[in-house]
C-alpha positions, 0 to 999 in steps of 0.5 A: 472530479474524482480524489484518489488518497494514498494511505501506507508505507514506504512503498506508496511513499516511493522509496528507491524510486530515484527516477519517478518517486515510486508507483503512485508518483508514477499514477499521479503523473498518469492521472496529471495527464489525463487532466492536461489531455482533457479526458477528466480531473483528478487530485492525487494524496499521497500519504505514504510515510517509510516505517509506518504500519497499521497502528499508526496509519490509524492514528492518522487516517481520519485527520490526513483525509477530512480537511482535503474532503468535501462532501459529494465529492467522488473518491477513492481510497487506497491502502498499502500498508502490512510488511511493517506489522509482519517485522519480527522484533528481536527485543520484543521475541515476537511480531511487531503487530499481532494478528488479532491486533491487525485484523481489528486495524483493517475492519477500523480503517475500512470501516471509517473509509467507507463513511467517506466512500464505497470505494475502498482498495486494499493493495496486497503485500509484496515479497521480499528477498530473505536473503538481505531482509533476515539481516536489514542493517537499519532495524539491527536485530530485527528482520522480515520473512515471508511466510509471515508476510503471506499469513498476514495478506491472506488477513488482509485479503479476508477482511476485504471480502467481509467488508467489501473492500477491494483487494489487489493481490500483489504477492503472487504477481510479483513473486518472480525472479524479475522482481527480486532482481529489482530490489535494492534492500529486500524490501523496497524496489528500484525504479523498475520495480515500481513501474512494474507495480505501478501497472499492475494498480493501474490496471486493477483501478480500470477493470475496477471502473474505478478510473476512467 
């Protein structure tokens, strides 16, 4: 049996997704499949929370994780976490999540993930449409930019290879018209988006060999 466990944001937890509850819905589905076929058992945890970034899936992630592992188990942890840290906070007059801060978040999260598992995956951040992020009505004078989202993957991206993660890169794969058009706020895809996004995971984790 191998245990896949989901750690992020809002784009894990599925938001806009009104037909399959986001991405890793749509891998669980996938891998619920794989099980009913016979082709092997999987546990899907999807512990994607909207507004969380990685200060608090650190708080979190050792208590979401132990009570549902056993040792020996096979599994894999996957984070997808970032475009929260890289909100500029008006109030504040700077970036919700330092860069020295956030790069310390990701050595800790990988570092207590590779207690359980060798087999640890860091989803790169995707692009928004500044257009509608620069003016997000829920968060008032707040806002989001890309530029600073791609200084911060590229953060992510470094601190994988020095702690042999691995890194999915996203931004570049889904910057592209097609995925603008399918974004309902800036931030979050609609249906097609995440299936969109689904894909691309799901193709990583099997030239990974991390699902059969």
């Amino acid at each position: 049996m191998t245990k896949f466990f989901i750690f992020g944001d809002s784009l894990p937890y599925g938001k806009w997704d009104t037909e399959l509850n986001g991405w890793a819905s749509r891998f669980r589905r996938l891998l619920d499949e794989k099980v009913m076929a016979g082709t092997g058992y999987y546990e899907t945890y999807n512990f994607g929370v909207p507004g969380d970034y990685s200060q608090g899936v650190l708080k979190r992630f050792e208590s979401d994780l132990r009570p549902r592992f056993r040792d020996g188990e096979d599994i894999v942890i996957i984070f997808q976490l970032g475009v929260n840290d890289t909100q500029f906070q008006k109030g504040a007059g700077k970036l919700r999540t330092s860069k020295e801060e956030f790069k310390k978040n990701l050595q800790e999260l990988i570092g207590i993930a590779q207690k359980y598992t060798l087999k640890v995956v860091f989803l790169g951040m995707t692009p928004i449409n500044e257009e509608q992020t620069l003016t997000v009505p829920w968060y008032h004078d707040n806002y989001y930019k890309n530029n600073w989202i791609v200084e911060y993957n590229e953060l992510i991206k470094n601190v994988c290879v020095e702690k042999g993660a691995h890194f999915l890169e996203l931004f570049d794969k889904l910057n592209d018209k097609r995925y603008f058009d399918n974004l309902v706020d800036g931030l979050h895809p609609n249906a097609k988006g995440h299936d969109w996004m689904f894909r691309i995971v799901r193709d990583f984790l099997v030239e990974k060999k991390l699902l059969g």
